[in-house]
C-alpha positions as CSV (number, residue, x, y, z in Angstrom):
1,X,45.3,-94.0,-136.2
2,X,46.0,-92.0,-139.4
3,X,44.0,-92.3,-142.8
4,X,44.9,-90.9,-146.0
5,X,42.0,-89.5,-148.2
6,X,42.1,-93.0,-150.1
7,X,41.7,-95.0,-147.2
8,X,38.8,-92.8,-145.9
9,X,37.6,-93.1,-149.7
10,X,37.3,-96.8,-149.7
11,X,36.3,-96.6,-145.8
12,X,32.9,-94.2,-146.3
13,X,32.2,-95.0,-150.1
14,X,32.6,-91.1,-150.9
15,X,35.0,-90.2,-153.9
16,X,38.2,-88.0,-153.3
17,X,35.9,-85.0,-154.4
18,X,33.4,-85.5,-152.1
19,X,36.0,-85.4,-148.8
20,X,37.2,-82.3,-150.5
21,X,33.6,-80.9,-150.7
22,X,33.2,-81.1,-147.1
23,X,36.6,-79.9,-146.4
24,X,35.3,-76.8,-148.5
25,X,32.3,-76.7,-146.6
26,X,33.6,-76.4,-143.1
27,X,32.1,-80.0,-142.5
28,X,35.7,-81.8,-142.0
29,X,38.7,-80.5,-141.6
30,X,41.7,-82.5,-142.3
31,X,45.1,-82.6,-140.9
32,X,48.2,-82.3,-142.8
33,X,51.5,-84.4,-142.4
34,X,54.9,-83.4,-142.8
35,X,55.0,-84.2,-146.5
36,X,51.6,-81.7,-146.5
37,X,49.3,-84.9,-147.6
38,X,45.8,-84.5,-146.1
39,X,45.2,-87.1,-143.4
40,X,42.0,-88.2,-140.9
41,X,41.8,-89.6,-137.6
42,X,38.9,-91.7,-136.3
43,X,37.5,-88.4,-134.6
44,X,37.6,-86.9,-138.3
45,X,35.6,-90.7,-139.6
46,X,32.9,-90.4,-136.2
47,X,32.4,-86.6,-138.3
48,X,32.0,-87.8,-141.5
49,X,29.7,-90.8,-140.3
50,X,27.6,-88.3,-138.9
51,X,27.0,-86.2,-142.2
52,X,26.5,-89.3,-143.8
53,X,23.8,-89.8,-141.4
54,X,22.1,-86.6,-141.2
55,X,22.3,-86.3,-144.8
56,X,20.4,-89.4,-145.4
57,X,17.6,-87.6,-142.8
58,X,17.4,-85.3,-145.4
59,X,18.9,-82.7,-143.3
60,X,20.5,-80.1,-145.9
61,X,24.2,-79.4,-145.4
62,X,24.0,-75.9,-144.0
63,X,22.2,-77.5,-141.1
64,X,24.6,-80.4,-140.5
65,X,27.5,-77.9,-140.0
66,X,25.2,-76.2,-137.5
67,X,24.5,-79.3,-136.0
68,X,28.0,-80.9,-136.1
69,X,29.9,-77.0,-134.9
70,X,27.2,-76.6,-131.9
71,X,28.2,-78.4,-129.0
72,X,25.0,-78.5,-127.2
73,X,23.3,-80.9,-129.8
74,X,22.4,-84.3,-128.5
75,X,23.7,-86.5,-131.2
76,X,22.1,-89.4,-129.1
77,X,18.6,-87.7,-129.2
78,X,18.8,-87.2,-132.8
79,X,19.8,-90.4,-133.8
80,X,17.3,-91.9,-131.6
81,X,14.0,-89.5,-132.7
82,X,15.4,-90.8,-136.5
83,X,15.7,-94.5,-136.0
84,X,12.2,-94.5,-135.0
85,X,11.1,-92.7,-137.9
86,X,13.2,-95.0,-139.9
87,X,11.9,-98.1,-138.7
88,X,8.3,-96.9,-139.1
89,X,9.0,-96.2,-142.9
90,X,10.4,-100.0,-143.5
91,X,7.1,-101.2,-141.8
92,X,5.4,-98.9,-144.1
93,X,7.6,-100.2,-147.5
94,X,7.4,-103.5,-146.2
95,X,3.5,-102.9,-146.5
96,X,4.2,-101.9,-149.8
97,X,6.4,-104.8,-150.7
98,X,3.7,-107.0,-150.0
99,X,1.1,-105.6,-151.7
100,X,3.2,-104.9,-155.2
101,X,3.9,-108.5,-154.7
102,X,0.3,-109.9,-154.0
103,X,-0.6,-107.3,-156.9
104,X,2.1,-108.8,-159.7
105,X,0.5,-112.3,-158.6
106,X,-2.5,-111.8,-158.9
107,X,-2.2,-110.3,-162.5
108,X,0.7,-113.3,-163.7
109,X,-2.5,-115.6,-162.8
110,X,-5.3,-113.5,-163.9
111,X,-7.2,-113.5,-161.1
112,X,-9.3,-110.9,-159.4
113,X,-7.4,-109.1,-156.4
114,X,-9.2,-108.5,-153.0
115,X,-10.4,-105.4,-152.6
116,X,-9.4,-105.3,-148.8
117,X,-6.0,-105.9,-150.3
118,X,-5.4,-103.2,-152.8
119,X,-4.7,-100.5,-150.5
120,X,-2.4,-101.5,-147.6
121,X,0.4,-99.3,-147.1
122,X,-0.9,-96.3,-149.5
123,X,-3.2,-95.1,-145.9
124,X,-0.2,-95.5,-143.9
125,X,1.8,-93.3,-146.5
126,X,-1.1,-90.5,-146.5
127,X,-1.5,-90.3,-143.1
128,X,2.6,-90.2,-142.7
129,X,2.6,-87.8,-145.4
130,X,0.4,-85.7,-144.4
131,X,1.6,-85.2,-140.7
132,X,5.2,-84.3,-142.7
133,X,3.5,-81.2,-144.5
134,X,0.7,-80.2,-142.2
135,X,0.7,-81.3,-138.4
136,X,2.7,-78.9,-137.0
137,X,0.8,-76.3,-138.7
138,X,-2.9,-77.5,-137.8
139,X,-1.9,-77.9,-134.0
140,X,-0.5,-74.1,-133.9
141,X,-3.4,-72.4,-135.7
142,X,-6.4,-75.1,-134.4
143,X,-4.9,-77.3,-132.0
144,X,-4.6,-80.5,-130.8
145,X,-7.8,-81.5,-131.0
146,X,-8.4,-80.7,-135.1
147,X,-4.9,-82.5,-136.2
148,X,-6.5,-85.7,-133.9
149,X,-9.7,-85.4,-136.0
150,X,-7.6,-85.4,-139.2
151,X,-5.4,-88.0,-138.2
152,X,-8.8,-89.9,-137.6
153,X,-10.1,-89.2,-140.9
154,X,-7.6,-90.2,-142.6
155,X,-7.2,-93.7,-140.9
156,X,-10.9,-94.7,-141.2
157,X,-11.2,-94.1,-145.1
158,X,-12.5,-97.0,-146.5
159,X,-10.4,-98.4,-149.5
160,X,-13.5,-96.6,-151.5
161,X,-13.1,-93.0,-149.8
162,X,-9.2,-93.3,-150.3
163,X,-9.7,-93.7,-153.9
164,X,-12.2,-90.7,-154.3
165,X,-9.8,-88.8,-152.2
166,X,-7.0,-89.4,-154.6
167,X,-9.5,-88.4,-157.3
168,X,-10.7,-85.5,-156.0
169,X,-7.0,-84.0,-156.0
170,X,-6.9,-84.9,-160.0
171,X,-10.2,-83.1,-160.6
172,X,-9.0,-80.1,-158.5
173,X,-5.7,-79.4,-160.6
174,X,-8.4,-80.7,-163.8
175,X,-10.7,-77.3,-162.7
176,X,-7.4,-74.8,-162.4
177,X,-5.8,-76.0,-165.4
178,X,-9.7,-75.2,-166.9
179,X,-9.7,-72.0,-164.8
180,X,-6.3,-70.7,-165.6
181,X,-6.9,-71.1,-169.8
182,X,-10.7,-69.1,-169.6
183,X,-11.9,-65.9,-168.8
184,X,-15.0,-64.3,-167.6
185,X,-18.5,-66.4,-166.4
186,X,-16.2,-69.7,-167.4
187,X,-13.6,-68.9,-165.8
188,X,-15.6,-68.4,-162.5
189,X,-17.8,-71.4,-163.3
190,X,-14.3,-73.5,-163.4
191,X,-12.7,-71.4,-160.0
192,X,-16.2,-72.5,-158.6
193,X,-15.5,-75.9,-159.3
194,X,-11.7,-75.9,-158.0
195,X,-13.4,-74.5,-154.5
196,X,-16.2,-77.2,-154.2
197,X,-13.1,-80.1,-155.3
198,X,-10.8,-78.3,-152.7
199,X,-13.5,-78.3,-149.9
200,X,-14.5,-82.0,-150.3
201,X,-11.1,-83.1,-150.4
202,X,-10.0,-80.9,-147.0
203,X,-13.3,-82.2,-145.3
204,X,-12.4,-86.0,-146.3
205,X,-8.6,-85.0,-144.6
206,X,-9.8,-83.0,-141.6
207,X,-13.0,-85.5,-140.9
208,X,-14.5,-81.5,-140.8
209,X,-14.9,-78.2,-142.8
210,X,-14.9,-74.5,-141.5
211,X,-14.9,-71.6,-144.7
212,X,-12.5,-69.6,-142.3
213,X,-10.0,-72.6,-141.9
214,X,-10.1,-73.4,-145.7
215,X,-9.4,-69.7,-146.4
216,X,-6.2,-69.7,-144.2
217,X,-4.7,-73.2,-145.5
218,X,-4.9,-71.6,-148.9
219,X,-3.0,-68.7,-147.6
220,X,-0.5,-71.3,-145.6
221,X,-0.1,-72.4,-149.2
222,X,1.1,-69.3,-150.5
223,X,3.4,-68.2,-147.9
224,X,4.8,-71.5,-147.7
225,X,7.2,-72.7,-150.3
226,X,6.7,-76.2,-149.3
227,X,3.0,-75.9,-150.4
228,X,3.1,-73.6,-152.5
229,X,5.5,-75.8,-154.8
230,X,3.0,-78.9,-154.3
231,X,0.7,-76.6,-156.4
232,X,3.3,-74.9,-158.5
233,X,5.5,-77.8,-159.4
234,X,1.7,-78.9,-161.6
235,X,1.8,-75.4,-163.2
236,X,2.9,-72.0,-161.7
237,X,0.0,-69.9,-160.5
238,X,-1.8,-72.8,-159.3
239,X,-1.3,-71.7,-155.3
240,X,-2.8,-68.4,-156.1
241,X,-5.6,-69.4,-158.6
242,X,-6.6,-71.9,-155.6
243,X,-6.9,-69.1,-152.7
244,X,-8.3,-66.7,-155.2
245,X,-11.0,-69.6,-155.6
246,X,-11.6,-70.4,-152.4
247,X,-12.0,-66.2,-151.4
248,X,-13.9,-66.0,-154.2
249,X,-16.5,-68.8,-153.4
250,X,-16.8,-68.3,-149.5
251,X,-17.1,-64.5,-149.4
């Protein structure tokens, strides 16, 4: 069956310039008739479902036409491995859900919440979270064993511990904010303080603390713009006044 560009407009949900985009792109390629108007067949719409897919994985474009021009890729597989991650982040807003709800409830009547209620979902979120931006480095450099013990640590804070962890992040950027405004003694007094925040805060996440570990992760920071933006997007130079603290204190 043929589709014109409207059809496949009011099919996908995409505007006219979007189709075009991906035409531009290399990501869809559409026929022509004899009157040279662009048309799509439902190969062309099982393409474009799949970008609309991928993209929502938060896979960037680039990689899509990779994925969509290399023959060997197991659609299937991919699909799969991102349904299950998918249904684990409903449970997890669903979590969420219910506690905003309970939360709003509680205040409309002015009452007192449980404490046991206040937190569920917000662990779940760290622990998920965390696994996005550090498992696959922790297993490489210290193995299995360390990402189990951090995936430990984080699941048996107490709703107390989660809160001071939270905190301890707020007085780290606090102490380079302090640090990267002073010179001198203060200066060092305030890089000292960043360390000791830092430390606490890994040792909470890894349910462990090793100077020589700490060092590197700061380093993972810097050469990786993932992390290094977590510390930069609060103000630039925070990555590097943070691993120039931590060398600073341990050595």
């Amino acid at each position: 069956m043929r589709y014109t560009i409207d059809d496949v407009s009011k099919l996908t949900g995409l505007s006219k310039r979007a189709l075009r985009f991906y035409e531009e792109k290399g990501l869809v390629f559409a026929k022509r008739n004899e009157a040279n108007y662009r048309f799509y067949d439902s190969a062309d719409l099982d393409r474009i479902q799949t970008i609309l897919f991928l993209t929502a994985f938060d896979i960037d474009l680039q990689t899509i036409k990779g994925i969509l021009d290399d023959p060997k890729v197991d659609l299937l597989s991919l699909y799969e491995t991102h349904l299950g991650a998918l249904y684990e982040k409903r449970a997890q807003l669903d979590l969420i859900i219910s506690n905003l709800s309970l939360t709003i409830d509680a205040k409309r009547r002015d009452e007192p919440m449980k404490d046991s209620d206040k937190f569920k979902g917000f662990k779940q979120n760290l622990i998920d979270n965390n696994d996005k931006l550090y498992k696959k480095e922790v297993i490489e450099k210290y193995g299995e064993e360390a990402y189990q013990k951090s995936r430990k640590a984080f699941s048996h804070m107490s709703e107390a511990d989660f809160e001071r962890f939270g905190g301890l992040e707020r007085k780290l950027f606090e102490a380079l904010e302090k640090a990267s405004t002073t010179t001198g003694d203060v200066q060092s007094l305030y890089m000292k303080e960043a360390y000791n925040y830092h430390k606490e805060w890994l040792t909470m996440a890894w349910g462990y603390y090793h100077e020589e570990a700490h060092l590197n992760i700061c380093q993972m920071y810097l050469d990786d713009e993932r992390f290094k933006k977590h510390y930069d997007d609060v103000k630039p130079g925070f990555a590097q006044l943070l691993f120039d603290s931590v060398k600073k204190s341990i050595r």
